[in-house]
C-alpha positions as CSV (number, residue, x, y, z in Angstrom):
1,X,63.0,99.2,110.7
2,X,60.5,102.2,110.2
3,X,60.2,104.2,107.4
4,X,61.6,107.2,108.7
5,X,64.6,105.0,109.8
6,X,65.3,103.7,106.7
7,X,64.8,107.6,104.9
8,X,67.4,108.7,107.3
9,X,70.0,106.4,106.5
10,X,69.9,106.3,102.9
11,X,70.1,110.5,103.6
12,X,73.3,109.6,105.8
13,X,74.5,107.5,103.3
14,X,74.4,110.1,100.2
15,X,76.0,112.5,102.2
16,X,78.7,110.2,103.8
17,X,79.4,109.3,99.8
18,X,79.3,112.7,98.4
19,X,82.0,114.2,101.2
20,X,84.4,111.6,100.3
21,X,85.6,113.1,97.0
22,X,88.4,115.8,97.1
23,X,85.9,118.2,96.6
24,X,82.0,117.2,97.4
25,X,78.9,117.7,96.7
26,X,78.3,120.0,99.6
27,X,81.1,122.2,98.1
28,X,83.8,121.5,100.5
29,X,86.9,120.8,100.3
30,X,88.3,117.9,102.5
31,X,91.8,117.1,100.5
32,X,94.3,119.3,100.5
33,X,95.5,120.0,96.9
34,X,97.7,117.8,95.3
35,X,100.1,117.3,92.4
36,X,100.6,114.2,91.2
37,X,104.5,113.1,91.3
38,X,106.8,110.6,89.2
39,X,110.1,110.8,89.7
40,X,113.3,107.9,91.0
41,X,115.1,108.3,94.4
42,X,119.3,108.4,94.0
43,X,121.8,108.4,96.3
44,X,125.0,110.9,96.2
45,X,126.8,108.5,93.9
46,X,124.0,108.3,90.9
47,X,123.0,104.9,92.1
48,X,119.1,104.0,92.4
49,X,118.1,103.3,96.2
50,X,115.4,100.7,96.0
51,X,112.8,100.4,98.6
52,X,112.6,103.8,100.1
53,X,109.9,104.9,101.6
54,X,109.1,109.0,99.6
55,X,106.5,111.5,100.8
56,X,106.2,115.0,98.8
57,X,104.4,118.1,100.1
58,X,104.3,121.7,98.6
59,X,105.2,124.5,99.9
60,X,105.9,128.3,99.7
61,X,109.3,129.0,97.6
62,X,110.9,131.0,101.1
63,X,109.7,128.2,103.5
64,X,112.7,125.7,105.0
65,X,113.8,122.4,103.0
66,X,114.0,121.0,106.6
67,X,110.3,120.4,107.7
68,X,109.5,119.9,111.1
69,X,107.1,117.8,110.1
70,X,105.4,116.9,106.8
71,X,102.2,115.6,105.6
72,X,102.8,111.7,104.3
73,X,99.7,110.6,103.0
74,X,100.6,107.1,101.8
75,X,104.3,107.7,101.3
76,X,105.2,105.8,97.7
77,X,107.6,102.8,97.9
78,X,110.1,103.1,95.3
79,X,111.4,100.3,92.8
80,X,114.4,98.2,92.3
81,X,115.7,101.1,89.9
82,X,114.8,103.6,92.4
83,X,111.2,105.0,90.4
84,X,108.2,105.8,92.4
85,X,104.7,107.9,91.8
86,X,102.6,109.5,94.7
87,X,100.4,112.3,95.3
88,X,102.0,116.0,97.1
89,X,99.7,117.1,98.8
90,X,99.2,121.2,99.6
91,X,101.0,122.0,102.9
92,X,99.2,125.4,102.9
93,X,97.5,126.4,100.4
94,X,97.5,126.0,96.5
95,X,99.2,127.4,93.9
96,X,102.7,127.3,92.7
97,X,104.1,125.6,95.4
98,X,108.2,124.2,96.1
99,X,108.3,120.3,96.4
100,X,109.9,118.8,99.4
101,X,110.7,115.4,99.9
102,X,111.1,113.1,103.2
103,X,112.6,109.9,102.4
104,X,113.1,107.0,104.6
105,X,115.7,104.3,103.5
106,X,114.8,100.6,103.7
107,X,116.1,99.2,106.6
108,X,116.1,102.8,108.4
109,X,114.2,105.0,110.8
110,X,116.1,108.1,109.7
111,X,113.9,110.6,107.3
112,X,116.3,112.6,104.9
113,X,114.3,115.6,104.6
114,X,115.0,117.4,101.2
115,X,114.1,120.4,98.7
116,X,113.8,118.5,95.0
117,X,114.5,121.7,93.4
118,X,111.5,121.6,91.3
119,X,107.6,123.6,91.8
120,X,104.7,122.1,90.8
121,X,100.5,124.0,90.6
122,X,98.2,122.9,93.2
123,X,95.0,123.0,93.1
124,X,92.8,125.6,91.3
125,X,91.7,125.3,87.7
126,X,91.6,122.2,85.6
127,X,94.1,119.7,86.8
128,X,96.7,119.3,89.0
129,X,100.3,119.7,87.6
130,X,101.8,116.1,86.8
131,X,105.2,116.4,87.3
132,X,108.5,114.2,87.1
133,X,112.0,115.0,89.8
134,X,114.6,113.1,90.7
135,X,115.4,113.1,94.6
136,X,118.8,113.0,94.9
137,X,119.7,111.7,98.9
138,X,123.2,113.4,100.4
């Protein structure tokens, strides 16, 4: 392999390494903002449902609680007592965004699509809210 071969792919490489940060070196931004979620999935009787399938996204207070679609990500699979922590991701843009939920029981194909009733900050300075809701499924 030639010199000028092997220059250019180490160049290649730097730059394929820097842009895969949510923020890279180049400056842009290829993640939506997130907020990183805890929280425990219950159904309309108090009762943890294990092995759900969650996804959060954030949205603007006056938008729908019914997406017609939503961004998953890597939805979260939640525990025997119904706990779970993932990433909501920035449908729009960031700020002080509504969280929204899609949740698909194990054993399903049907997404309950839901408002949690809680906001969380996306994106902008320092770091990303942390925040804890309980998902409570109709």
């Amino acid at each position: 392999m030639s010199r000028l071969a092997v220059r250019l792919l180490a160049a290649v490489t730097a730059i394929a390494i820097a842009c895969t940060g949510p923020t890279d070196a180049c400056g842009c931004s290829i993640l939506p903002a997130a907020a990183v979620v805890t929280g425990r999935v219950i159904d309309a009787a108090d009762a943890p449902v294990a092995g759900a399938r969650v996804a959060l996204d954030g949205v603007p207070v006056t938008m729908s609680a019914e997406p017609s679609f939503i961004f998953f990500g890597d939805p979260a699979v939640t525990g025997a007592d119904g706990r779970f922590v993932t990433r909501a991701h920035a449908r729009f843009d960031d700020g002080e965004l509504a969280l929204r939920a899609a949740v698909v029981r194990a054993g399903s194909t049907d997404t309950v699509r839901v408002r949690v009733g809680t906001t969380a900050r996306f994106g902008g300075a320092g770091a990303p809210d942390t925040v804890d809701v309980t998902v409570r499924l109709p």
